[in-house]
C-alpha positions in Angstrom: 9.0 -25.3 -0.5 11.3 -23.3 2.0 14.5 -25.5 3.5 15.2 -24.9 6.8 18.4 -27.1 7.8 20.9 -27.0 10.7 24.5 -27.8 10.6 27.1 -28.6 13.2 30.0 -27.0 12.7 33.0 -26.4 15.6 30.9 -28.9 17.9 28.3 -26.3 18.4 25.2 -26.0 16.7 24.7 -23.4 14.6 21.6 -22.8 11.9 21.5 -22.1 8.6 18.4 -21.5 6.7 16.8 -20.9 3.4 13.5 -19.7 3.6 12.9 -18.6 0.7 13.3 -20.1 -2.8 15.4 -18.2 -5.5 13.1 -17.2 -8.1 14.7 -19.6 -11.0 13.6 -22.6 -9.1 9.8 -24.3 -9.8 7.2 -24.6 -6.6 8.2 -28.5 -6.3 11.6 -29.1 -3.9 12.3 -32.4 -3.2 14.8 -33.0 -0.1 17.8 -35.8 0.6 19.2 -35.1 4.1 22.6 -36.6 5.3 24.1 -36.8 8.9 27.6 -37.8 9.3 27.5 -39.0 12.9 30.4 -39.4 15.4 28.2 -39.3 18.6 25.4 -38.2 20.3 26.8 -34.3 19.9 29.3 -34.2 17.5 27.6 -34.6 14.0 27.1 -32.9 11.0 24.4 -32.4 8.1 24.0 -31.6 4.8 20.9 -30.7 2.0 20.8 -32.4 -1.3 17.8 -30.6 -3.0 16.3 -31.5 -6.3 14.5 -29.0 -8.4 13.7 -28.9 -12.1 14.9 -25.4 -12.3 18.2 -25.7 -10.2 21.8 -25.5 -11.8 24.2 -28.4 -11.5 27.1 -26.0 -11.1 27.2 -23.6 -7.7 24.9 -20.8 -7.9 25.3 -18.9 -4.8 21.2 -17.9 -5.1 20.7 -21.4 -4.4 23.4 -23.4 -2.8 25.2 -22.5 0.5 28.4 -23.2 1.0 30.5 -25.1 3.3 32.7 -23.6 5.7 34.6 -26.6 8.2 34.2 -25.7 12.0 37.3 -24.7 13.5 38.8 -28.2 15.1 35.6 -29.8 15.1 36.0 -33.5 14.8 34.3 -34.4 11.7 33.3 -33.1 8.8 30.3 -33.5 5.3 29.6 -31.7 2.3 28.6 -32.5 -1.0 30.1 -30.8 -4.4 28.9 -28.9 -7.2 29.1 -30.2 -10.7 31.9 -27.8 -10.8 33.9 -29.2 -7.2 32.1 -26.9 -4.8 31.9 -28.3 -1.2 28.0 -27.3 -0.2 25.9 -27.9 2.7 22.9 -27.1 0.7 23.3 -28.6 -2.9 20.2 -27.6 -5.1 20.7 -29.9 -8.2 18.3 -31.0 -11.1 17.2 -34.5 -11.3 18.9 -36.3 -13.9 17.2 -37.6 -17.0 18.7 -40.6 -18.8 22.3 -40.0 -17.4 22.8 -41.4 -14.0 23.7 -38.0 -11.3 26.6 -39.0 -9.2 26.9 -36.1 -6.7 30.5 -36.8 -4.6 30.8 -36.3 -0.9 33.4 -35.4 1.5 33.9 -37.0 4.7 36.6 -35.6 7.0 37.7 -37.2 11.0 40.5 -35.6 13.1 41.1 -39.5 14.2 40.5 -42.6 13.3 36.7 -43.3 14.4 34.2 -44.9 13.5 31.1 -43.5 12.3 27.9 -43.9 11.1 26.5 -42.1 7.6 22.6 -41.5 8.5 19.9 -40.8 5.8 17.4 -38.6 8.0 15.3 -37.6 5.7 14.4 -38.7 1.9 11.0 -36.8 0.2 8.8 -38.8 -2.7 11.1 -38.7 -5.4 9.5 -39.9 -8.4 9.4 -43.9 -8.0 11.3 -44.2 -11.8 14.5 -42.5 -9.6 16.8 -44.7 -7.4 19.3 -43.6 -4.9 22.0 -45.4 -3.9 24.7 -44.7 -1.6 28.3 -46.0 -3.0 31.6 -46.8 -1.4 34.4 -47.1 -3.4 36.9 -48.0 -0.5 34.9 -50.7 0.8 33.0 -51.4 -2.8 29.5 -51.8 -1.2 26.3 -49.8 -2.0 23.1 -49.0 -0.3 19.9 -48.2 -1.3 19.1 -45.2 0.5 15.4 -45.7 -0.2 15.3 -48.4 2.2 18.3 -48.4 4.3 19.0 -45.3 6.7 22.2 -45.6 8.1 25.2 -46.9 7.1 28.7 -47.8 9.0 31.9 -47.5 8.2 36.0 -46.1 10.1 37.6 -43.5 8.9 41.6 -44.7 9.2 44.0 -41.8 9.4 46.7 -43.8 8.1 44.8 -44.5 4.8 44.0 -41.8 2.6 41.8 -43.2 0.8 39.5 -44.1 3.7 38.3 -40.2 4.0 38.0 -37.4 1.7 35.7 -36.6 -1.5 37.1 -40.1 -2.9 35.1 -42.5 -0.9 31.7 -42.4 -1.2 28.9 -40.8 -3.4 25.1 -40.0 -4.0 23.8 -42.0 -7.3 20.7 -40.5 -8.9 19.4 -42.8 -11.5 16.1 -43.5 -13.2 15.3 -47.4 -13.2 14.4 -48.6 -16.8 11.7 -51.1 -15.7 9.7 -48.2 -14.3 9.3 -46.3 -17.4 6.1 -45.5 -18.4 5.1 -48.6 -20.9 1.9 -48.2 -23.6 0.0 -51.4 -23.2 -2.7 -51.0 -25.5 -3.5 -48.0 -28.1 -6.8 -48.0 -29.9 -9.5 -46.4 -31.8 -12.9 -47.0 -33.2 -15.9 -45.3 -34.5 -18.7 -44.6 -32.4 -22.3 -43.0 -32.5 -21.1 -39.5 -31.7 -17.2 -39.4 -33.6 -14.3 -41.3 -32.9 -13.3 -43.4 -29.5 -9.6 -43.0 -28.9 -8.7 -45.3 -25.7 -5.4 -46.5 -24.0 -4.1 -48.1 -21.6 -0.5 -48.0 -19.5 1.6 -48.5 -16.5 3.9 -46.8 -14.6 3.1 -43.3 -16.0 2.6 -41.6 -12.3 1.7 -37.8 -12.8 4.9 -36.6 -14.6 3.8 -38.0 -18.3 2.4 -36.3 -21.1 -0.1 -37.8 -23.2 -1.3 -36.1 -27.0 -3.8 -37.1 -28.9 -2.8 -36.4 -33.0 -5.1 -37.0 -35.7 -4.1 -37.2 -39.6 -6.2 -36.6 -42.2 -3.6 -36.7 -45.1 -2.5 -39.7 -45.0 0.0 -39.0 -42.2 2.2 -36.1 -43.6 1.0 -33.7 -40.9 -0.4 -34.6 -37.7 -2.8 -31.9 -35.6 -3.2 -32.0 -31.8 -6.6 -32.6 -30.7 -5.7 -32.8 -26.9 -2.6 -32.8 -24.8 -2.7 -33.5 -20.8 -0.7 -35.0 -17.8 -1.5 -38.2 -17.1 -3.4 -38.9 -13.4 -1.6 -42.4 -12.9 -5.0 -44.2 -13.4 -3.7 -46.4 -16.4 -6.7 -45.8 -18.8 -7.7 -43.2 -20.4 -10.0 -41.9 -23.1 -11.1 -39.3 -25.7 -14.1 -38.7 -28.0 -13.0 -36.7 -31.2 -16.6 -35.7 -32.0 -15.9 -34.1 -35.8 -13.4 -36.2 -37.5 -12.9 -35.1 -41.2 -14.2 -36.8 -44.1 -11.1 -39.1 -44.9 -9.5 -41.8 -44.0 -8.3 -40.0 -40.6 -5.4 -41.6 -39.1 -5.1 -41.4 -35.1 -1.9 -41.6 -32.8 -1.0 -41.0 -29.0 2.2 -39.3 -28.4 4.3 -40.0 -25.4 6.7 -37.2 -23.8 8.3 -38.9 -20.1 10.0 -37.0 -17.5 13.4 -37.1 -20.0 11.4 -35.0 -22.7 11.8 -38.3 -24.4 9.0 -39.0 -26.9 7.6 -41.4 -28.4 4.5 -42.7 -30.4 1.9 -45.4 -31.0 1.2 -46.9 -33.8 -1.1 -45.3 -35.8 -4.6 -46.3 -36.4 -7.1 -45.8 -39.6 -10.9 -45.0 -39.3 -12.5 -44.0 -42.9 -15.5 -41.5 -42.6 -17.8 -41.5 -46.0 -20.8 -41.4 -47.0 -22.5 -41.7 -43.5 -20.9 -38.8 -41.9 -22.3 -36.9 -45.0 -26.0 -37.9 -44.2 -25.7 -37.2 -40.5 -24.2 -33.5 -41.6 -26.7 -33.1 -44.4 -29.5 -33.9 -41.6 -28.7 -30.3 -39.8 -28.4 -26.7 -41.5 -26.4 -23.7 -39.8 -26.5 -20.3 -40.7 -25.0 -17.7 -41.2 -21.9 -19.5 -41.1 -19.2 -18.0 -40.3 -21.2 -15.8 -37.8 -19.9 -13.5 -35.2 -23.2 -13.2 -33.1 -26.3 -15.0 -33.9 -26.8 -18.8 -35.9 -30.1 -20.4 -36.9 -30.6 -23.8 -36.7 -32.8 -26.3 -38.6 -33.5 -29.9 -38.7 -34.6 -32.5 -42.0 -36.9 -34.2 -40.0 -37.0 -36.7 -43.3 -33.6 -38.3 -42.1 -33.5 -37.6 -38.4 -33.8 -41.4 -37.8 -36.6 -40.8 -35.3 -39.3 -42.8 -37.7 -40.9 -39.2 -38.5 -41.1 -38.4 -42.1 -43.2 -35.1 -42.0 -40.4 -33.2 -43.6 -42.6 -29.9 -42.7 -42.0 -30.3 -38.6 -39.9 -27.5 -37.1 -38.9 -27.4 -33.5 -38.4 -24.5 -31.5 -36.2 -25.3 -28.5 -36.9 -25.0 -25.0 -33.6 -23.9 -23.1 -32.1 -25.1 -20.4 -29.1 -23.0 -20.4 -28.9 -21.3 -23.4 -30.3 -17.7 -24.2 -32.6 -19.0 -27.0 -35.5 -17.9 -29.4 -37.4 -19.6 -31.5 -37.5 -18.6 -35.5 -40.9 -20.1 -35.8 -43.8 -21.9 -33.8 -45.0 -25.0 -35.7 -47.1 -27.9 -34.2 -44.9 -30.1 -32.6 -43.5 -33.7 -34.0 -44.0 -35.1 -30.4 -40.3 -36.3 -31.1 -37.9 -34.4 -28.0 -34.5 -33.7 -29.6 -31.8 -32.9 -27.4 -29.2 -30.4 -28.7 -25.2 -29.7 -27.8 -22.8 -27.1 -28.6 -19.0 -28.6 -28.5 -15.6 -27.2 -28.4 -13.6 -28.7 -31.3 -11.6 -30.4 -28.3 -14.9 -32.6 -26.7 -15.2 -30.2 -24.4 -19.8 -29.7 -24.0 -20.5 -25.8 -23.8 -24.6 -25.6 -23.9 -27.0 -28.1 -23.9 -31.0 -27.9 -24.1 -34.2 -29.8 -25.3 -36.6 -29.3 -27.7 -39.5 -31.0 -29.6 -39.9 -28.7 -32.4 -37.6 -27.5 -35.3 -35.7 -23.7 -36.0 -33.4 -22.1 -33.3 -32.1 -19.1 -32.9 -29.1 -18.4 -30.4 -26.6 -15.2 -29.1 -23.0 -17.3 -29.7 -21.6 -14.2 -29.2 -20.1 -15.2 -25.7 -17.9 -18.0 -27.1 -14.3 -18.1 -27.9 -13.8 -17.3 -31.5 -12.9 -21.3 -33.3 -15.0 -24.0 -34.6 -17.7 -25.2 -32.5 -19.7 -28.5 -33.6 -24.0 -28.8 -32.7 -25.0 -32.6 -32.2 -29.2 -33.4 -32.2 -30.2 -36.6 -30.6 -33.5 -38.3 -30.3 -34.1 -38.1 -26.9 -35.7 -41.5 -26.7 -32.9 -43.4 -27.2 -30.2 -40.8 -27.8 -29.1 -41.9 -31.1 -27.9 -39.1 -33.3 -29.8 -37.1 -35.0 -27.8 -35.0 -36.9 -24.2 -33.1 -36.8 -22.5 -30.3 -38.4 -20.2 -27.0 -37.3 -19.8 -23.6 -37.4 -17.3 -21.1 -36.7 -17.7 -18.5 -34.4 -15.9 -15.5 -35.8 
């Protein structure tokens, strides 16, 4: 977003803005404003700005600096990570080390004042921010208190200048995301992979891994950013023939990553029938596939192995391969991404296909047939679209 801030300097007010963002920085600015006020017209403010791509250090693309009015009565800045007084202070937030961001606070006299948060944008809840004292050795939370009082003594030093007080950016344990429960079972159509956690907002990363090696190498099957709903699912619709071994990585807003434990589901046998139920070809294929069903297996009670279905689309640019009487069975049939993701869908109640795949993304695609009475599965296999 664009900052536009004004700052009193020399008892007048004068503007200073920043309306556009230097290219290094990300869309998302996030803003901490600070008045240091004496009275009703002698005041002054400062930016603290927190973007993932900002520098900690002074970058003069991003930061402005500050310049003190010419006897005006009080002064604020904030510094650099390398001891630059700013008015604007674009800074990262921190990940698991704590920012501390020192201000300066400056009084021709000994006055009181009053430090005033004016404005504070949604931070990620995981952040706090805390205002610290060191002369007085008190804190505020600036999340919930706005101002804060305190003199400014001439006669001590240590009751002014960039010693006194300072902005604390720091990332609250207890609201890091947490994995409550991790786990996976079989299901009609593949694999059911479901969690469950808190605390995960919309700055967490969630992967799905699969092993089929016995956990020496783990493949991705989907990756997202979590939608702070706390559950979540995903079908793996082709797991291998093994004993498949399934995981959920974790990356947080540190990068930090971790895993859950890892969960065995054993595909034999039964796979192979469902597979064995549906023919493919040609396979690889860059353009057309045929399809054909084993009406002898396809768990619809029908054991006339001589049926053949031709499909009638609903969506897909389809043909039959050959016209026989019908089983009076009506077979639904999908085309999936390897990912879960349904590409085509159509009906049929006879038994060879012919489609035009030439449309899809080269990668391997998986056809499911159900029984439309009841939708239990029919038959399942792949091909890959060259």
């Amino acid at each position: 977003m664009g900052i536009v801030s004004a700052f009193k300097n020399a008892g007048t007010n004068t503007s200073a803005s920043v309306s556009d963002k230097p290219a290094a920085l990300d869309s998302v600015t996030q803003l901490l404003r600070l008045r240091l006020f004496l009275d009703q017209y002698d005041y002054d403010d400062i930016v603290i700005a927190f973007n993932s791509g900002a520098s900690a250090t002074y970058n003069p693309n991003e930061d402005s600096q500050y310049w003190p009015g010419i006897n005006a009565p009080e002064g604020l800045s904030s510094f650099s990570a390398d001891g630059v007084a700013l008015s604007i202070n674009y800074l990262p937030l921190p990940k698991q080390i704590p920012e501390v961001i020192k201000l300066d606070v400056e009084s021709q006299q000994s006055w009181p004042f009053i430090l005033k948060r004016t404005e504070l944008d949604s931070l990620p809840k995981i952040y706090e921010v805390w205002l610290m004292d060191n002369y007085k050795k008190d804190s505020v939370d600036l999340r919930k208190d706005t101002s804060y009082a305190f003199n400014i003594n001439k006669n001590d030093t240590a009751s002014f200048g960039s010693n006194r007080f300072s902005v604390i950016v720091r990332q609250n344990p207890a609201l890091a995301v947490h994995l409550l429960d991790f786990n996976a079972v079989k299901a009609a159509t593949g694999a059911q992979i479901t969690w469950t956690t808190e605390n995960e907002e919309n700055y967490t990363n969630f992967t799905v891994e699969r092993s089929s090696d016995g956990g020496v190498t783990f493949d991705t099957l989907t990756a997202f950013t979590s939608a702070a709903k706390g559950d979540y699912n995903f079908s793996d619709i082709a797991p291998p023939v093994a004993s498949d071994l399934y995981r959920l990585k974790i990356t947080d807003l540190n990068g930090t990553i971790s895993y859950s434990n890892a969960i065995t589901l054993i595909y034999g046998n039964t796979i192979n029938t469902i597979t064995g139920n549906i023919s493919i070809y040609p396979n690889p294929t860059n353009s057309i596939i045929n399809l054909s069903i084993n009406q002898t297996g396809d768990q619809t009670g029908n054991n006339t192995s001589a049926n053949l279905f031709a499909l009638q689309s609903t969506g897909l640019t389809s043909s039959p391969a050959a016209s026989t009487p019908s089983s009076g069975v009506l077979y639904n049939i999908k085309i999936v991404s390897i990912t879960g993701k349904i590409i085509k869908t159509t009906s049929s109640s006879q038994s060879t296909w012919q489609d035009n795949v030439s449309s899809l993304i080269p990668g391997t695609y998986i056809v499911l047939v159900e029984n439309g009475k009841d939708n239990s599965l029919v038959g399942k296999s792949t091909f890959v679209k060259l």
